[in-house]
N, CA, C and O atoms as a Tripos MOL2 file, in Angstrom:
@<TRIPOS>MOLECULE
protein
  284   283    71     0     0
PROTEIN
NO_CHARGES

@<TRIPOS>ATOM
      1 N           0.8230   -1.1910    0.0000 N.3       1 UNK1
      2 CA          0.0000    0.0000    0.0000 C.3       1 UNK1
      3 C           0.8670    1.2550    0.0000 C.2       1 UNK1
      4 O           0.6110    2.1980   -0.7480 O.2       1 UNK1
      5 N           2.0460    1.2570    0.9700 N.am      2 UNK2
      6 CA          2.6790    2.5150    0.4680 C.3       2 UNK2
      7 C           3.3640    2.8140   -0.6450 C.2       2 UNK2
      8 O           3.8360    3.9370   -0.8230 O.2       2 UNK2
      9 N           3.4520    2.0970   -1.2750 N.am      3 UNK3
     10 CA          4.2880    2.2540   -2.6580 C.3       3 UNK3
     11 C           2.8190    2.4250   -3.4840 C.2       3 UNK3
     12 O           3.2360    2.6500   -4.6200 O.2       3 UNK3
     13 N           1.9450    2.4400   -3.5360 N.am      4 UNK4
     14 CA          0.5130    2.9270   -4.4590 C.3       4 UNK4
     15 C           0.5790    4.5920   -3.6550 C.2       4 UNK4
     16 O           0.2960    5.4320   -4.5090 O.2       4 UNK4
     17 N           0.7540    4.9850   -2.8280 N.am      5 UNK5
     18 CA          0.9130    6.2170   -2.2650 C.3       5 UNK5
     19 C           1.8290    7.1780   -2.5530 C.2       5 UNK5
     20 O           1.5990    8.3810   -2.6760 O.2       5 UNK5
     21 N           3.2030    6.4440   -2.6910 N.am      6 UNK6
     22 CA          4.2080    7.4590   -3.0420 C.3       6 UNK6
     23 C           4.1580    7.3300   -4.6640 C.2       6 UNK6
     24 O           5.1470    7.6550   -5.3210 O.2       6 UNK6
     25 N           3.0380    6.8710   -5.2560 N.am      7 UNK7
     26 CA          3.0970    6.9600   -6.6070 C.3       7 UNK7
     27 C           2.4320    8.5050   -7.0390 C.2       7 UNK7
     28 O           2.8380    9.4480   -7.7190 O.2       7 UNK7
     29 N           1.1640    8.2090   -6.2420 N.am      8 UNK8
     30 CA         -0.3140    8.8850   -5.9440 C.3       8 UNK8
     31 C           0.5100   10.5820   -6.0470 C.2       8 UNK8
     32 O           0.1720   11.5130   -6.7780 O.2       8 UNK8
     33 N           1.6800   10.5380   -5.0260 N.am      9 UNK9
     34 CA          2.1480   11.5700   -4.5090 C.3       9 UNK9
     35 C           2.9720   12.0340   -5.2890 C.2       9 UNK9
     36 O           2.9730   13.2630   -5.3480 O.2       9 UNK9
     37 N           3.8110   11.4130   -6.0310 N.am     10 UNK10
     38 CA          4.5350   11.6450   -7.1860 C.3      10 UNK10
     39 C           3.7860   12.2260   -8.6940 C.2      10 UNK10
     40 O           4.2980   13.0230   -9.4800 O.2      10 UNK10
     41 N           2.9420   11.8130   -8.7700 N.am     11 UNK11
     42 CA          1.8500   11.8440   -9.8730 C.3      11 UNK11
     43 C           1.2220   13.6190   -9.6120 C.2      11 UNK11
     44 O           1.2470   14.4620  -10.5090 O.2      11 UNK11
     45 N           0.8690   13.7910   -8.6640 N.am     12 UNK12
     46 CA          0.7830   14.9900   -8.1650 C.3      12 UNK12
     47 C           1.5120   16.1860   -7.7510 C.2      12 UNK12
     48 O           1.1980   17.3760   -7.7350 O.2      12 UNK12
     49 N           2.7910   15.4180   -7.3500 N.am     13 UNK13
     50 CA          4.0360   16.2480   -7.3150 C.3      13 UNK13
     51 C           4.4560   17.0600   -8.9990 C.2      13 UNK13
     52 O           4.7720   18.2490   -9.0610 O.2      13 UNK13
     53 N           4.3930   16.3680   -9.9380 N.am     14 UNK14
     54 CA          4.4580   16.4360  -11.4510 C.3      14 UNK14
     55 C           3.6020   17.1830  -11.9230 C.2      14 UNK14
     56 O           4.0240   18.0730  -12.6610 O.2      14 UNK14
     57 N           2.0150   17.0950  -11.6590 N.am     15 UNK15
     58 CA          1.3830   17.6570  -11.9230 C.3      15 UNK15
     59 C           1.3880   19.3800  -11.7630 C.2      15 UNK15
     60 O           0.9860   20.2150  -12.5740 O.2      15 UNK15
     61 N           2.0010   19.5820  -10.4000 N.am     16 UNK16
     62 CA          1.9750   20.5830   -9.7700 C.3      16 UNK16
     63 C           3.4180   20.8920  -10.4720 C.2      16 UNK16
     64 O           3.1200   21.9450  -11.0350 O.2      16 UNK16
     65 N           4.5190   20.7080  -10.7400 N.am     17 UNK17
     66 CA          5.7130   21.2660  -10.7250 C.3      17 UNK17
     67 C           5.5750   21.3920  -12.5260 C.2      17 UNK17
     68 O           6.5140   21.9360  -13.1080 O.2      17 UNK17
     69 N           4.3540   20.8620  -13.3740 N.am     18 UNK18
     70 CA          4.1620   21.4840  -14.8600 C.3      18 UNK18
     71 C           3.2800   22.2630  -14.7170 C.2      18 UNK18
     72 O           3.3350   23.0380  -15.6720 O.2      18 UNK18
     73 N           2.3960   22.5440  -14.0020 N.am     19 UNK19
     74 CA          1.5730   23.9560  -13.3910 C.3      19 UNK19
     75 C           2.4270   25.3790  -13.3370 C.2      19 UNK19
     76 O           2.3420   26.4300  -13.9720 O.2      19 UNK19
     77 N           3.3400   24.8760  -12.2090 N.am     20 UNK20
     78 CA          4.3990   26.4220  -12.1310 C.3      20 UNK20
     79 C           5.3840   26.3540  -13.1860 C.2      20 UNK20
     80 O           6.3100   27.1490  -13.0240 O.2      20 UNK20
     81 N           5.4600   25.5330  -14.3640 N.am     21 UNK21
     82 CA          6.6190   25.9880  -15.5730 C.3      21 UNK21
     83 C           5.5820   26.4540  -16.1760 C.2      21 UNK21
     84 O           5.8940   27.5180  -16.7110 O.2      21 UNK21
     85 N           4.1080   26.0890  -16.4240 N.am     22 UNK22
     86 CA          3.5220   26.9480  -17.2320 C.3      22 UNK22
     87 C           3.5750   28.2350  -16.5860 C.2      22 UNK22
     88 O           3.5390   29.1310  -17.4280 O.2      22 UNK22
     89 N           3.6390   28.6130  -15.5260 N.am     23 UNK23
     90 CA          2.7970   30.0100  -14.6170 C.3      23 UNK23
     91 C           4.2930   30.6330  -15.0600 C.2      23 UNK23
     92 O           4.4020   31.8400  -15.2780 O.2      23 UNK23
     93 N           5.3130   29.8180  -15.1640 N.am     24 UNK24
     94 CA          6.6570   31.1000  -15.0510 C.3      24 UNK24
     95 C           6.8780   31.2890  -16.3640 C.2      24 UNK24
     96 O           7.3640   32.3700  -16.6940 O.2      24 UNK24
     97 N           6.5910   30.3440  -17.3380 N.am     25 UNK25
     98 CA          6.9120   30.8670  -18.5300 C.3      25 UNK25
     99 C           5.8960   31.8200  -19.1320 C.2      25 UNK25
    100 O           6.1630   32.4450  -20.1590 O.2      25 UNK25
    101 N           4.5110   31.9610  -18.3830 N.am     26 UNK26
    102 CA          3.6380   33.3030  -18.8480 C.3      26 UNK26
    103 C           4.0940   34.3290  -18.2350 C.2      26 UNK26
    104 O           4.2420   35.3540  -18.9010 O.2      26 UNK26
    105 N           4.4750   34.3360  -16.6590 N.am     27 UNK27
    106 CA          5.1820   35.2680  -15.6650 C.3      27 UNK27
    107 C           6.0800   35.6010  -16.8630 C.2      27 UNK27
    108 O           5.5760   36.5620  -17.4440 O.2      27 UNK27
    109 N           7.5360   35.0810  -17.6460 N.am     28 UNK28
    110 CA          8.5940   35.6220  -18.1620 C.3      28 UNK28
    111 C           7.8710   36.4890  -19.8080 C.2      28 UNK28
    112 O           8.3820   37.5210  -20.2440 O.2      28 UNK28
    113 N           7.0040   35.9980  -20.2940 N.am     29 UNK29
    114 CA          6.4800   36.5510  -21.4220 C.3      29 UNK29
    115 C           6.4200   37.7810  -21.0020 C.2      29 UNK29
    116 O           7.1970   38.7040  -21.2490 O.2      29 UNK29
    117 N           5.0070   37.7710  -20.0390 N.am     30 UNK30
    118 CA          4.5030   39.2630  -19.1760 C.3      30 UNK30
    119 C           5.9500   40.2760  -19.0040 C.2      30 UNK30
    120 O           6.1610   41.4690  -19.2240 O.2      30 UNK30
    121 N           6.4860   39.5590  -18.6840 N.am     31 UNK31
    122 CA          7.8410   40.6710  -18.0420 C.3      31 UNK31
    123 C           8.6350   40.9860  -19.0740 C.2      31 UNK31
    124 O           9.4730   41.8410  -18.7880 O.2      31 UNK31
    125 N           8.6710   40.4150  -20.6720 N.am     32 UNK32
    126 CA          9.4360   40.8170  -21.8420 C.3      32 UNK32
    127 C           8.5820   41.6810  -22.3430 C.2      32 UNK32
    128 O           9.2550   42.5490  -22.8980 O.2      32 UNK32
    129 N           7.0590   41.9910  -22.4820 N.am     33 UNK33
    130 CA          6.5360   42.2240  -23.1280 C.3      33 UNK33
    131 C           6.2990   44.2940  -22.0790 C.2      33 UNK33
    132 O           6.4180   45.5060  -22.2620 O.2      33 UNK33
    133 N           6.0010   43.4750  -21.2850 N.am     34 UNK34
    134 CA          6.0860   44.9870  -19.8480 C.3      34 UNK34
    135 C           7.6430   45.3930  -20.5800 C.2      34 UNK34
    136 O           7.6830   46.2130  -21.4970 O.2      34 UNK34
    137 N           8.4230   44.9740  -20.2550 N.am     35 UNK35
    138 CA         10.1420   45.6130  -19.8780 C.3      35 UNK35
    139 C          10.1630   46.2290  -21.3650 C.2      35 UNK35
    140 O          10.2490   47.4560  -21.3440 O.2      35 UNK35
    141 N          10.1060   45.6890  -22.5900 N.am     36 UNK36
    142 CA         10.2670   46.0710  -24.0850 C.3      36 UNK36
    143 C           8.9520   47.2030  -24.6030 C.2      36 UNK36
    144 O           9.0760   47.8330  -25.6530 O.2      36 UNK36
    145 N           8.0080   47.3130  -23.9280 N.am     37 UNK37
    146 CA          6.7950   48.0740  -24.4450 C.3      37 UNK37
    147 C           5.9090   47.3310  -25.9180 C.2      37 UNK37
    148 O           5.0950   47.9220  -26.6280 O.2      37 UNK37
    149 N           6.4160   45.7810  -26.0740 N.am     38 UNK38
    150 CA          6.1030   45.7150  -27.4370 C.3      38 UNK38
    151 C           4.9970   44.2740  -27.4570 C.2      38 UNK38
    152 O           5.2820   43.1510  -27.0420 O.2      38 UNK38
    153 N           3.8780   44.6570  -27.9830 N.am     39 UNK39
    154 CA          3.4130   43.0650  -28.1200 C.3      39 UNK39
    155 C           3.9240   42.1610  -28.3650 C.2      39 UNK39
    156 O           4.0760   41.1990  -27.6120 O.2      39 UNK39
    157 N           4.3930   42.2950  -29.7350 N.am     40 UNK40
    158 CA          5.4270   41.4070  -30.5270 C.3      40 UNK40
    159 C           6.8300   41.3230  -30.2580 C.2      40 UNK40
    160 O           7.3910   42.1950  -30.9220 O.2      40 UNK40
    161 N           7.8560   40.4920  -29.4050 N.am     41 UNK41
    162 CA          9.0230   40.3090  -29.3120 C.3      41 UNK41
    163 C           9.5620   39.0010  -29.8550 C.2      41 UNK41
    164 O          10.7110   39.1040  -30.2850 O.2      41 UNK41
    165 N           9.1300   38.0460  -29.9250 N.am     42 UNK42
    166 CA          9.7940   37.1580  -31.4400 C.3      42 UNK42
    167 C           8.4430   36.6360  -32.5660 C.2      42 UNK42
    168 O           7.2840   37.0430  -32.6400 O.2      42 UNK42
    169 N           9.0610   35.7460  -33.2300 N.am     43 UNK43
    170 CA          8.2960   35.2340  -34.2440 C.3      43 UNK43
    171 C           7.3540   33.8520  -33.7420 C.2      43 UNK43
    172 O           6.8530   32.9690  -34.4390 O.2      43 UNK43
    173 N           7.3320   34.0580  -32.1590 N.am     44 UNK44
    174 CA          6.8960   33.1030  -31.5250 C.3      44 UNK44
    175 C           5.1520   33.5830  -31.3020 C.2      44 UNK44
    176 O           4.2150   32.9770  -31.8200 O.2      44 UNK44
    177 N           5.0270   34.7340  -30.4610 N.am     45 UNK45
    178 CA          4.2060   35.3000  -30.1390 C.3      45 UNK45
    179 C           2.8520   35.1260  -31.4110 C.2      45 UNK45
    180 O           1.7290   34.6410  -31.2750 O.2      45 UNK45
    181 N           3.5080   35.7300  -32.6120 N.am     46 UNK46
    182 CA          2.4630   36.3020  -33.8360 C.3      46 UNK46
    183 C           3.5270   35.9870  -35.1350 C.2      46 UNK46
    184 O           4.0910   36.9510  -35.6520 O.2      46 UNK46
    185 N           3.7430   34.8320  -35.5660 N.am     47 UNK47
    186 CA          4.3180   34.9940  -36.7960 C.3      47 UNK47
    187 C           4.4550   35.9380  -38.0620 C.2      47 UNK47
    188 O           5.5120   36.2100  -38.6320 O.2      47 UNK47
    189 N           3.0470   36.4340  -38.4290 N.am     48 UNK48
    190 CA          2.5340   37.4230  -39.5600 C.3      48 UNK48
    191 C           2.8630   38.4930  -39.0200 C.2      48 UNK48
    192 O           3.3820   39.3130  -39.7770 O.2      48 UNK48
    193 N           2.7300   38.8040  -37.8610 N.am     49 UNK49
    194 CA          2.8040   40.0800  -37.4190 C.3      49 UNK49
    195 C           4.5940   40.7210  -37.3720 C.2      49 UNK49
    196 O           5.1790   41.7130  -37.8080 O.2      49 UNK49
    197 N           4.8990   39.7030  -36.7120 N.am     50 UNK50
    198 CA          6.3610   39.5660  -36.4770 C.3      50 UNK50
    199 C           7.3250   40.2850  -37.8770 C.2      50 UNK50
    200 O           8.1910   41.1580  -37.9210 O.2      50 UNK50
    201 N           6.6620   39.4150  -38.9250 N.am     51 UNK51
    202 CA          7.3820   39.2390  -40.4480 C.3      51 UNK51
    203 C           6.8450   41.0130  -40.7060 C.2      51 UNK51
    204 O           7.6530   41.9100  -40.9480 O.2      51 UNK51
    205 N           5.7270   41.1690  -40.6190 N.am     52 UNK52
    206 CA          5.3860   42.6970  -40.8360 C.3      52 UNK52
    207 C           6.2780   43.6970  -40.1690 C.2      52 UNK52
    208 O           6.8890   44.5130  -40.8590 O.2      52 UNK52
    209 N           6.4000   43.6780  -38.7000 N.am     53 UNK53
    210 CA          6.9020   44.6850  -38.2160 C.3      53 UNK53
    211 C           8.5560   44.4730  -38.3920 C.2      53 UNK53
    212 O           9.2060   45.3710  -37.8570 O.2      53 UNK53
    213 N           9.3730   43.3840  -39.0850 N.am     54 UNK54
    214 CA         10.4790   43.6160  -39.1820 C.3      54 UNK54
    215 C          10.5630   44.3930  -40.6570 C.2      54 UNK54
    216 O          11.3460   45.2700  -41.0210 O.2      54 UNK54
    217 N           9.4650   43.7460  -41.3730 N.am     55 UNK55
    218 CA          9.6750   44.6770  -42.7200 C.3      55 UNK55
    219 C           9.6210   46.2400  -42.6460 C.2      55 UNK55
    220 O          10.2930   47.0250  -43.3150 O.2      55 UNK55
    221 N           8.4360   46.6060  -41.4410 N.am     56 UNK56
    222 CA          8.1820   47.7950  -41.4730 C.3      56 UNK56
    223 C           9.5620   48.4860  -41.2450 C.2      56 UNK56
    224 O          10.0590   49.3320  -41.9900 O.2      56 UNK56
    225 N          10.2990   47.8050  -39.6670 N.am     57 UNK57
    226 CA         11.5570   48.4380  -39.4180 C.3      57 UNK57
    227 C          12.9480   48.6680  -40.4440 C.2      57 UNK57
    228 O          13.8170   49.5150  -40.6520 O.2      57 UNK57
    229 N          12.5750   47.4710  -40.8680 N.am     58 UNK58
    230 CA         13.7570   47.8250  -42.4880 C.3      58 UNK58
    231 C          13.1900   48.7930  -43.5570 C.2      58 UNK58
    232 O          13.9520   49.3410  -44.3540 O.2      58 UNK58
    233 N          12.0100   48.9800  -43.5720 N.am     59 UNK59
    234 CA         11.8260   50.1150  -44.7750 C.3      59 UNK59
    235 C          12.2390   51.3810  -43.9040 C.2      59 UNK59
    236 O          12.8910   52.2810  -44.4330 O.2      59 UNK59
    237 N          11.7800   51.4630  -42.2910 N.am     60 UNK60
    238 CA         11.8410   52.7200  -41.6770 C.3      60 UNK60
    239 C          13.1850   53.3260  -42.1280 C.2      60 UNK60
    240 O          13.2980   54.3930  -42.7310 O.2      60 UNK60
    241 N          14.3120   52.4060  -41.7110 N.am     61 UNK61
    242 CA         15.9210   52.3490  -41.7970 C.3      61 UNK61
    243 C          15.9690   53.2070  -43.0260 C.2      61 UNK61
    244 O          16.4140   54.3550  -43.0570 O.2      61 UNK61
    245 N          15.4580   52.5270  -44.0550 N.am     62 UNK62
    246 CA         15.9680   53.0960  -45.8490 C.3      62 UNK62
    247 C          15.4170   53.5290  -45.6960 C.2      62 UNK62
    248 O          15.9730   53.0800  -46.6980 O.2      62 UNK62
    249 N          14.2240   54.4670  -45.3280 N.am     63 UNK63
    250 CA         13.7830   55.9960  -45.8000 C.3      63 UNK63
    251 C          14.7720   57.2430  -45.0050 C.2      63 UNK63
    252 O          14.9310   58.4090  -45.3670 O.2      63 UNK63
    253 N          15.5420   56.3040  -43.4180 N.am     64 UNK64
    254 CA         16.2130   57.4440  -42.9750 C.3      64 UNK64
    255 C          17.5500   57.3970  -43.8880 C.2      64 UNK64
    256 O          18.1040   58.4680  -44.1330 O.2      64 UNK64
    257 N          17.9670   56.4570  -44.2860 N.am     65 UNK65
    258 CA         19.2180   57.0010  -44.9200 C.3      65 UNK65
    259 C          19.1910   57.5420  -46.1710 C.2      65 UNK65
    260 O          20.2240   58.1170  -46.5150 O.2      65 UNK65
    261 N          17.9850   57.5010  -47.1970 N.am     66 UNK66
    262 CA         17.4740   58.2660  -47.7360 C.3      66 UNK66
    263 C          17.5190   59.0770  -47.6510 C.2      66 UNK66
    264 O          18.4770   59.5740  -48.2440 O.2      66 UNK66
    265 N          16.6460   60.0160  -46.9140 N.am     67 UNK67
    266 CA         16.8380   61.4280  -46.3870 C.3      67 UNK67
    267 C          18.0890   61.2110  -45.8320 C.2      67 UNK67
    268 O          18.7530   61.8090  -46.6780 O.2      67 UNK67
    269 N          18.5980   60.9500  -45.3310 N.am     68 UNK68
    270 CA         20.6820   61.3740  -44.7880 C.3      68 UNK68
    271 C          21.0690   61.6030  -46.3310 C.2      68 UNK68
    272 O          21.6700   62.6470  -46.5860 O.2      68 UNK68
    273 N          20.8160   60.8430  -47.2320 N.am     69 UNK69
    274 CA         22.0070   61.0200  -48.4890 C.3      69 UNK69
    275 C          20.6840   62.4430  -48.9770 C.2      69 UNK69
    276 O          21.2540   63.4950  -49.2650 O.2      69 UNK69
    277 N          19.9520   62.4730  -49.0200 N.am     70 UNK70
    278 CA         19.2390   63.5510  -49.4450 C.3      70 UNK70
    279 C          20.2250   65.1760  -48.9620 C.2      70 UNK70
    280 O          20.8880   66.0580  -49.5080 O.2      70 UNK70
    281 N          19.9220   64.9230  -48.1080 N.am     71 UNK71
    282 CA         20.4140   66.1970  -46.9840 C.3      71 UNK71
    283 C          21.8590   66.7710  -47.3080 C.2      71 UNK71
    284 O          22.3390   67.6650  -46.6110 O.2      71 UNK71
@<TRIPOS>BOND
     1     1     2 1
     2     2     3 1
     3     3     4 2
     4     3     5 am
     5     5     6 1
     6     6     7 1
     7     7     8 2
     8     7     9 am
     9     9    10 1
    10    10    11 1
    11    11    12 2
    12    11    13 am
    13    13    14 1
    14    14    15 1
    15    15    16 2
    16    15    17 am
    17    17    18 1
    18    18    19 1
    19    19    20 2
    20    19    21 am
    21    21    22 1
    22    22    23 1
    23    23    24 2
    24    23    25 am
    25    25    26 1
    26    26    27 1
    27    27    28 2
    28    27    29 am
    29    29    30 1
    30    30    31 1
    31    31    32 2
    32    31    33 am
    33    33    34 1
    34    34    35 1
    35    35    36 2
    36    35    37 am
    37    37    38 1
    38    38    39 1
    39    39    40 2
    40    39    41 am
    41    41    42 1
    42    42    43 1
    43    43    44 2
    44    43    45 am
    45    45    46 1
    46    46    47 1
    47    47    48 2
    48    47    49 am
    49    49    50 1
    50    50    51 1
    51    51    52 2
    52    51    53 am
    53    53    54 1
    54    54    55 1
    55    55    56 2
    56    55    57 am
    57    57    58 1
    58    58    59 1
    59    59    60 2
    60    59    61 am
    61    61    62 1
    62    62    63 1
    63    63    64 2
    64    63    65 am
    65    65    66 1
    66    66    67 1
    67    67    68 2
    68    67    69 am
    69    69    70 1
    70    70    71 1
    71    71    72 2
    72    71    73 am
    73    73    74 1
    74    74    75 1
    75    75    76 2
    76    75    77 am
    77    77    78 1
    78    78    79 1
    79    79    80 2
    80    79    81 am
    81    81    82 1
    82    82    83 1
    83    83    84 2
    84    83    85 am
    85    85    86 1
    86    86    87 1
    87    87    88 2
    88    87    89 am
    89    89    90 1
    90    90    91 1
    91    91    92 2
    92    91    93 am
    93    93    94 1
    94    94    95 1
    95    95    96 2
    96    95    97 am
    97    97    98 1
    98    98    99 1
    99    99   100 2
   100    99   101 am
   101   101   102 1
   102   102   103 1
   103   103   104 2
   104   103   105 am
   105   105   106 1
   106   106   107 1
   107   107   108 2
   108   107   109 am
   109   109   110 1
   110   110   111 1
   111   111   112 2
   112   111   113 am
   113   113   114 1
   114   114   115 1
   115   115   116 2
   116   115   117 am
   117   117   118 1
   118   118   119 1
   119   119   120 2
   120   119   121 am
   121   121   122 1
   122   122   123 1
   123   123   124 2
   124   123   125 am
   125   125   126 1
   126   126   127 1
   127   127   128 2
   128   127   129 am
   129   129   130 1
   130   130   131 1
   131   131   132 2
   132   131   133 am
   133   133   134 1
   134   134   135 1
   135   135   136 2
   136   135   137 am
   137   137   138 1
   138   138   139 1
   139   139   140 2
   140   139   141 am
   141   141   142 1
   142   142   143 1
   143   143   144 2
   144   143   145 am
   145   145   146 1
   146   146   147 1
   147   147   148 2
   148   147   149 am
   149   149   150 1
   150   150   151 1
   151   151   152 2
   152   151   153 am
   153   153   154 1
   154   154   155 1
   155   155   156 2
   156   155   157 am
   157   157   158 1
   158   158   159 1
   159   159   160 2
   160   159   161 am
   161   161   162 1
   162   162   163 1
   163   163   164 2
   164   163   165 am
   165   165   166 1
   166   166   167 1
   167   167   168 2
   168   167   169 am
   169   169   170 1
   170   170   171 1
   171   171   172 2
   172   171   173 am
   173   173   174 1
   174   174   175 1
   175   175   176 2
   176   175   177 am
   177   177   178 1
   178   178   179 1
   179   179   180 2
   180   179   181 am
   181   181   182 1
   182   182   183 1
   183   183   184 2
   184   183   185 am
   185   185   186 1
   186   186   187 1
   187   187   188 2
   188   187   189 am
   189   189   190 1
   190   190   191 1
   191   191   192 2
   192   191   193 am
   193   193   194 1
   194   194   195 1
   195   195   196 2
   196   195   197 am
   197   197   198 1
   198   198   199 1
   199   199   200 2
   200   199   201 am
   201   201   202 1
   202   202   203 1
   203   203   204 2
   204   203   205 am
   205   205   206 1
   206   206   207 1
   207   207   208 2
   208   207   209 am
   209   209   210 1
   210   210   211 1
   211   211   212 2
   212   211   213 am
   213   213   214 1
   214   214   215 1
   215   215   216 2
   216   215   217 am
   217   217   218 1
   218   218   219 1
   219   219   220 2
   220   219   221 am
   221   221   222 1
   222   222   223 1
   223   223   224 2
   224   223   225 am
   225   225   226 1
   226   226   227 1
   227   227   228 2
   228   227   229 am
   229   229   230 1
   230   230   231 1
   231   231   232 2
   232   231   233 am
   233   233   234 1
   234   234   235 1
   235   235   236 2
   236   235   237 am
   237   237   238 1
   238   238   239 1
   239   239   240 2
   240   239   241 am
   241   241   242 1
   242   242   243 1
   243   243   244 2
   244   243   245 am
   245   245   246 1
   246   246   247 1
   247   247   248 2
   248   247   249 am
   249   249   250 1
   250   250   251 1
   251   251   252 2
   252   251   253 am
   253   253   254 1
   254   254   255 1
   255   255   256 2
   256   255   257 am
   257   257   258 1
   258   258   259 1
   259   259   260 2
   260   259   261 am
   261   261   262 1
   262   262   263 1
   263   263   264 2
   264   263   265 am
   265   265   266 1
   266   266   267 1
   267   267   268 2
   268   267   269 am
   269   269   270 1
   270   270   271 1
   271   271   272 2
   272   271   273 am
   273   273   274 1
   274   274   275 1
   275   275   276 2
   276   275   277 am
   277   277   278 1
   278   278   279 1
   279   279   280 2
   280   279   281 am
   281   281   282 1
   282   282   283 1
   283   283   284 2
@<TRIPOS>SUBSTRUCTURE
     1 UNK1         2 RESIDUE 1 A UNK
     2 UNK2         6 RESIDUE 1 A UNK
     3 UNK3        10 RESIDUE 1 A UNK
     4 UNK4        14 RESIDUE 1 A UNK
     5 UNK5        18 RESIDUE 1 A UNK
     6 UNK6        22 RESIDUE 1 A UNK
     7 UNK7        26 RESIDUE 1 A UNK
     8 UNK8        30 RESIDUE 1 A UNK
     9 UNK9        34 RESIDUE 1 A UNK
    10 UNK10       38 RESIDUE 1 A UNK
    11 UNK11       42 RESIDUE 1 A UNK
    12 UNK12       46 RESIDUE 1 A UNK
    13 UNK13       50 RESIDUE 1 A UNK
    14 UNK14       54 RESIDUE 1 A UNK
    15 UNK15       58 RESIDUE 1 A UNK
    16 UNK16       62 RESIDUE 1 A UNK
    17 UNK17       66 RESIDUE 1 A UNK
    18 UNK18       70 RESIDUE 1 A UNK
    19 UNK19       74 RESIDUE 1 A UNK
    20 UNK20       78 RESIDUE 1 A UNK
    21 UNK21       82 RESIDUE 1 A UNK
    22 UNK22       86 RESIDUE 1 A UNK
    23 UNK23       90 RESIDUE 1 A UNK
    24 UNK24       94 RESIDUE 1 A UNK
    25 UNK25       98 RESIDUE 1 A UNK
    26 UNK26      102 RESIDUE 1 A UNK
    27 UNK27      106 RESIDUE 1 A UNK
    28 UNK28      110 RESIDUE 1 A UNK
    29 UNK29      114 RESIDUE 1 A UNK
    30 UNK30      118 RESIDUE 1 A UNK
    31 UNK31      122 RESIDUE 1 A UNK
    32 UNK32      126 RESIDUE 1 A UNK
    33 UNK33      130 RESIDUE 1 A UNK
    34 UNK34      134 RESIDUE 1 A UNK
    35 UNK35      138 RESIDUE 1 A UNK
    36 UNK36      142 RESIDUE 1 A UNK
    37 UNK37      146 RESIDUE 1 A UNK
    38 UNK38      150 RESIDUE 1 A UNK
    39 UNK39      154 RESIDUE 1 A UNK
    40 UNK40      158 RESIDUE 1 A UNK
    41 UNK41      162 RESIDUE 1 A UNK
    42 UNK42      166 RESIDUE 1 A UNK
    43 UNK43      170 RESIDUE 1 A UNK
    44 UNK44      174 RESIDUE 1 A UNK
    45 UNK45      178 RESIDUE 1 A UNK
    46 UNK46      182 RESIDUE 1 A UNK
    47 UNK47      186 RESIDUE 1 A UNK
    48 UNK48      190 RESIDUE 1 A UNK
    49 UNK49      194 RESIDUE 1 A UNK
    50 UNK50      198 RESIDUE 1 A UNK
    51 UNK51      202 RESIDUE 1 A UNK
    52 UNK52      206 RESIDUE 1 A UNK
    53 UNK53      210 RESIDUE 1 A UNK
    54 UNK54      214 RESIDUE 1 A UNK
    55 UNK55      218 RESIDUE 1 A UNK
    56 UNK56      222 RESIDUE 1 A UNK
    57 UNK57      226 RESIDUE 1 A UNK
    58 UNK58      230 RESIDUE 1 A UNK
    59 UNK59      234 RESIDUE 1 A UNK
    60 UNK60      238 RESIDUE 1 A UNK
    61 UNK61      242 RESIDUE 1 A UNK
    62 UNK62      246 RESIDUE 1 A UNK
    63 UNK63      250 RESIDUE 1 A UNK
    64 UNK64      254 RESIDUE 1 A UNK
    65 UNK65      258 RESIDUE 1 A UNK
    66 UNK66      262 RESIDUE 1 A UNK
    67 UNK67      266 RESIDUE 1 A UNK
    68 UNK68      270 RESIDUE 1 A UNK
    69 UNK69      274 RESIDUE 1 A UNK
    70 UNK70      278 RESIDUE 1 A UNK
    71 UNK71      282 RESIDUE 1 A UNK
């Protein structure tokens, strides 16, 4: 009988210790997403979105050096 117990307890121990990797890996999202100001911080979050806002940031780039060689 105690070995059906320390199973019982183990089984639950597991349960509980993939509970708090989920809770910390939303805890660490929350805190990249707070600390950076940005919804989107990899291609994990929002794929489409991700691919958009790096394009956006590379066109931003070439319109400033644009205007630099303009100037």
């Amino acid at each position: 009988m105690g070995d059906l117990t320390r199973i019982a307890t183990n089984v639950r121990a597991l349960q509980s210790l993939s509970s708090m990797q989920k809770i910390n890996n939303a805890i660490g999202q929350h805190q990249t997403r707070l600390s950076t100001g940005k919804k989107i911080n990899s291609a994990a979050d929002d794929p489409a979105g991700y691919q958009l806002a790096r394009g956006l940031e590379s066109r931003g780039r070439g319109l400033t050096v644009a205007l630099a060689n303009v100037s």
